[in-house]
C-alpha positions in Angstrom: 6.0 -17.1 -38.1 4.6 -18.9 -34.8 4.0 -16.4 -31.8 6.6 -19.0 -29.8 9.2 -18.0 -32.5 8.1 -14.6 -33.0 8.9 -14.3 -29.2 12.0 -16.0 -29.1 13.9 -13.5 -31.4 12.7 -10.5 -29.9 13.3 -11.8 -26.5 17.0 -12.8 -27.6 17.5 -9.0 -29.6 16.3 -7.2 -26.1 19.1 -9.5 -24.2 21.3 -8.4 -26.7 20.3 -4.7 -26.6 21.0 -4.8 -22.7 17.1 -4.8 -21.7 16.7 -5.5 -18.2 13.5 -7.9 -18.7 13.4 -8.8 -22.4 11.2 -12.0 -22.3 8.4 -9.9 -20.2 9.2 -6.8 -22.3 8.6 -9.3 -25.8 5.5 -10.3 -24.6 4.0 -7.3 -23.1 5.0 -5.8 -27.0 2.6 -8.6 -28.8 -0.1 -8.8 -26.7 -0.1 -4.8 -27.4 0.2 -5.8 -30.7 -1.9 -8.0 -30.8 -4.7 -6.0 -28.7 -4.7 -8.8 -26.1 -3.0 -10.4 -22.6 0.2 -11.9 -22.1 -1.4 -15.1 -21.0 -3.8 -15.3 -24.6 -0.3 -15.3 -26.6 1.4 -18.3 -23.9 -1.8 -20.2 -24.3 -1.2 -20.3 -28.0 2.5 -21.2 -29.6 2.0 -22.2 -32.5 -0.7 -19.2 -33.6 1.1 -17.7 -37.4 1.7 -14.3 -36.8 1.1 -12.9 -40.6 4.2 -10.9 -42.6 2.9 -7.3 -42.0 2.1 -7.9 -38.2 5.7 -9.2 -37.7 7.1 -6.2 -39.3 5.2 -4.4 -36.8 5.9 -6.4 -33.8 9.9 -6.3 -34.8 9.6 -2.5 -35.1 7.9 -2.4 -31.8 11.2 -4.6 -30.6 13.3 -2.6 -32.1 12.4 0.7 -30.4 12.6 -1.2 -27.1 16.2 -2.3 -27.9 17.1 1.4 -28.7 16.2 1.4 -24.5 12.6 3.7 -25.3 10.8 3.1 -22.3 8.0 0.4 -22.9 5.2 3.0 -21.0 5.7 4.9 -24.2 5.4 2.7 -26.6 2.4 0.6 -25.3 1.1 4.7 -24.5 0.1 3.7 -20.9 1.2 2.9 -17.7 -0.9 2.2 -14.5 -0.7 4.5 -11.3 -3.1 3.7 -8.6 -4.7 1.1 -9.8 -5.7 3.8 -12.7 -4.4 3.4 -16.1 -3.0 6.7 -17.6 -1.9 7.9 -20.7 1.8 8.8 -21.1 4.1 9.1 -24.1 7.5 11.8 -24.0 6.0 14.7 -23.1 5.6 13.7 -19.6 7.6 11.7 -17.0 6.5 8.2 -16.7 4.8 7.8 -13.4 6.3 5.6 -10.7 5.0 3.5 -8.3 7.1 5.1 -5.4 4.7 8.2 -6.2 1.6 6.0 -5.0 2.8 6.5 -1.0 1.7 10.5 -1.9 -1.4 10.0 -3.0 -2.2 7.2 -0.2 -1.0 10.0 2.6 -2.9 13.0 0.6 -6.1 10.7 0.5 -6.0 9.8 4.1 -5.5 13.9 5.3 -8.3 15.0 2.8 -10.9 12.5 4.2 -10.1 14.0 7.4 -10.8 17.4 6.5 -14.5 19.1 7.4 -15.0 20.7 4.2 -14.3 19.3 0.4 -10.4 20.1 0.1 -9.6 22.1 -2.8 -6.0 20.5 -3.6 -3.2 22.4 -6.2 -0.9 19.3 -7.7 2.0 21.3 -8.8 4.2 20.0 -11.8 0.9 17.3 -12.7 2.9 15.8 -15.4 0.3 12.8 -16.7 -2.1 14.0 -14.3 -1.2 11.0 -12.3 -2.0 12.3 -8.8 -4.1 15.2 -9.6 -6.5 12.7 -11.3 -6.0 9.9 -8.7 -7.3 12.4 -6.6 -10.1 13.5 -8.2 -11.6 9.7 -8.7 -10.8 8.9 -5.2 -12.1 12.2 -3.8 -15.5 12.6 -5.8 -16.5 15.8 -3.4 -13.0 17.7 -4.2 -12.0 20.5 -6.7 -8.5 20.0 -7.8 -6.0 22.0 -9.9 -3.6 20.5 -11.8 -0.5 23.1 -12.5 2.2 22.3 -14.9 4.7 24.7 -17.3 4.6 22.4 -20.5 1.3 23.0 -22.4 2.2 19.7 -23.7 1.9 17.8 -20.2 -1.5 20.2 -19.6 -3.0 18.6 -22.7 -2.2 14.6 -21.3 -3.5 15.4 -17.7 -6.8 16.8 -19.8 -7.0 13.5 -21.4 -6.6 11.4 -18.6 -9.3 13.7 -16.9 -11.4 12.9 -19.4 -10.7 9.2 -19.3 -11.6 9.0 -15.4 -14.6 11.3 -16.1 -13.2 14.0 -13.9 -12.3 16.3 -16.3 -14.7 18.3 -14.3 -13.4 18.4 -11.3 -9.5 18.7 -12.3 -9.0 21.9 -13.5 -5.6 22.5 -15.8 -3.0 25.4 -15.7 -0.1 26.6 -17.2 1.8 28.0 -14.4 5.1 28.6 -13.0 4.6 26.8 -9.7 1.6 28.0 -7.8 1.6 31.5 -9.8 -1.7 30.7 -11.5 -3.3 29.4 -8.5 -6.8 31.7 -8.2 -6.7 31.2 -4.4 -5.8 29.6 -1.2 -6.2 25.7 -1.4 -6.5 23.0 1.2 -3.7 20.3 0.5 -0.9 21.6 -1.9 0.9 18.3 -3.8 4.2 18.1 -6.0 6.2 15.7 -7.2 9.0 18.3 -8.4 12.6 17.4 -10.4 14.2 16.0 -7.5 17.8 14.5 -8.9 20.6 16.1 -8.8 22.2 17.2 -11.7 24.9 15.2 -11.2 23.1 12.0 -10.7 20.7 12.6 -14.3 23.8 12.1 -15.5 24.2 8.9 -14.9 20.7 7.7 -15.3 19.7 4.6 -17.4 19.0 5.6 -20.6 15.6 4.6 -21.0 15.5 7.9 -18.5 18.1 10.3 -19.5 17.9 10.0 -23.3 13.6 9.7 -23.5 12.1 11.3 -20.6 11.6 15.0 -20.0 14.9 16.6 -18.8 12.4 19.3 -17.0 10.6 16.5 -14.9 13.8 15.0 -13.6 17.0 17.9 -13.0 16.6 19.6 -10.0 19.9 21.1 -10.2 22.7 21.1 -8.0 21.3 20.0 -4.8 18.1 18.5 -6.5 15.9 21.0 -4.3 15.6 24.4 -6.5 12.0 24.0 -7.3 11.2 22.4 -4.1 12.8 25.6 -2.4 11.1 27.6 -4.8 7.7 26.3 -4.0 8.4 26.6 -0.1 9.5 30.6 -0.8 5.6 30.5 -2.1 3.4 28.1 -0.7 1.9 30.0 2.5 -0.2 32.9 0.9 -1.4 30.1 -1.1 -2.5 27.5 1.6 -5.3 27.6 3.9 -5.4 27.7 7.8 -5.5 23.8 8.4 -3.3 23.0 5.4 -1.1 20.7 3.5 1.8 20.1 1.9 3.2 17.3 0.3 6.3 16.9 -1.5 7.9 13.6 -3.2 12.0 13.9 -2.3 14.8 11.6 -3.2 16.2 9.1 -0.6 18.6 11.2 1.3 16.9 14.8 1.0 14.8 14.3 4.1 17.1 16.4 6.3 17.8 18.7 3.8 13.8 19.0 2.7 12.6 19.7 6.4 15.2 22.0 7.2 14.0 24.2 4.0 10.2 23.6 5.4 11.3 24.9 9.0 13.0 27.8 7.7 10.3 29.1 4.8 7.3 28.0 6.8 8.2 28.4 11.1 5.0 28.0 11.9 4.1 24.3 10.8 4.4 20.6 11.7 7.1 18.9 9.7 6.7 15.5 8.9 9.2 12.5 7.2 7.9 9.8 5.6 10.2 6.8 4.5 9.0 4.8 1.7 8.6 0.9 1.7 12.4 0.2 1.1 12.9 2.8 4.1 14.2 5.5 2.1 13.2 9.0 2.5 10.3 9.9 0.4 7.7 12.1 1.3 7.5 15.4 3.4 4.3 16.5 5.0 4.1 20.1 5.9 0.7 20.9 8.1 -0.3 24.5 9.0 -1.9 25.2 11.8 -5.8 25.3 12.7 -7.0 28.4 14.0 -8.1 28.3 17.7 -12.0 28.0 17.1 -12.7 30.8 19.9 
């Protein structure tokens, strides 16, 4: 079968299936395939796509039309300008994520001393490894609870060529943490438990449940970390937390009450949503 052809059904089985972009989707799937760019297929129509690669390519299709995220079956997405490794054992990163590493970048530079910097739930290693590249003088720890997540943020490590520099635990929060960092990170379960409800499918059926319910009020392990985060931040600190459009109130207020003696900041994202809060400790008086 032609690539144009090939194309043409899968694109009209994704409309079918309810995919939001199936031409782009179709495409990305065969260059995949294909080991090669969506602009090498478009140059070339009327290329024959042989039997047992079309087999492939509609299995690939298919999978898309059952709504599994595309990061997961091409088995990479790109963060940063970084490309990671991602399949279901971690959440998929998003690009909404990139405003905490640009704000944890910019306060590290400004620090004296290389930061040591705890990423708290590290999924893919997105930011913990992001870190790492863009900070070649920092130590950073990459915590997580799933062994399974542990193992992709070693592998991405290793990709970038910091694996030794970004230092893996399984831990409950900061629990593992062997002493007092610099800049604390997290992009915790944020949603409501309510609201994973109603998520697309692509989310709620293939992406880890763990990475995603924050229960109730979408703040448990956010609160959680708070409860814990001083012992285990230096004088001068930071913390950063990803929230969901709406908890920025809610977020400082917990900040203020578990940590008095900081600087609370809000950040709104580029749609103007709340999305990040910046918690800064206190330098000691140098005298």
């Amino acid at each position: 079968m032609r690539l144009d052809d090939a194309l043409a059904q899968a694109t009209t089985h994704l409309a079918n299936h309810d995919v939001e972009s199936p031409q782009l989707d179709a495409e990305l799937l065969l260059a995949h395939l294909l080991g090669t760019n969506r602009a090498a297929i478009l140059a070339r129509p009327e290329q024959q796509l042989p039997p047992e690669l079309l087999t492939r390519y509609r299995n690939l299709v298919a999978r898309r039309g059952d709504h599994e995220p595309l990061a997961y079956i091409l088995g990479h997405r790109e963060f940063h300008g970084l490309e990671f490794m991602v399949d279901p054992r971690v959440l998929i990163p998003r690009p909404e994520t990139e405003l905490l590493v640009e704000h944890a970048l910019k306060i590290a530079s400004q620090m004296a001393h290389p930061p040591r910097i705890a990423d708290v739930g590290a999924g893919s290693g997105a930011i913990a490894v992001s870190l790492a590249v863009h900070l070649p003088w920092c130590t950073v720890y990459a915590l997580d609870n799933s062994p399974g997540a542990l193992e992709v943020v070693t592998e991405n490590a290793r990709r970038h060529g910091v694996d030794g520099r970004v230092h893996c635990l399984h831990s409950d929060l900061l629990a593992a943490l062997p002493g007092p960092v610099d800049i604390i990170t997290a992009n915790l379960p944020y949603v409501t438990t309510d609201e994973w409800q109603e998520l697309p499918p692509e989310i709620r059926i293939h992406e880890p449940r763990s990475a995603l319910d924050g229960g109730p009020d979408g703040l448990a392990l956010i609160e959680r970390l708070l409860t814990t985060a001083e012992p285990n931040l230096r004088p001068g600190g930071a913390i950063l937390l990803e929230i969901g459009a709406g908890q920025g109130i809610e977020t400082t207020t917990l900040a203020l009450r578990h940590l008095p003696q900081t600087r609370v900041k809000l950040i709104q994202d580029y749609a103007g949503l709340d999305r990040l809060v910046i918690i800064e400790t206190q330098t000691p008086n140098a005298d």
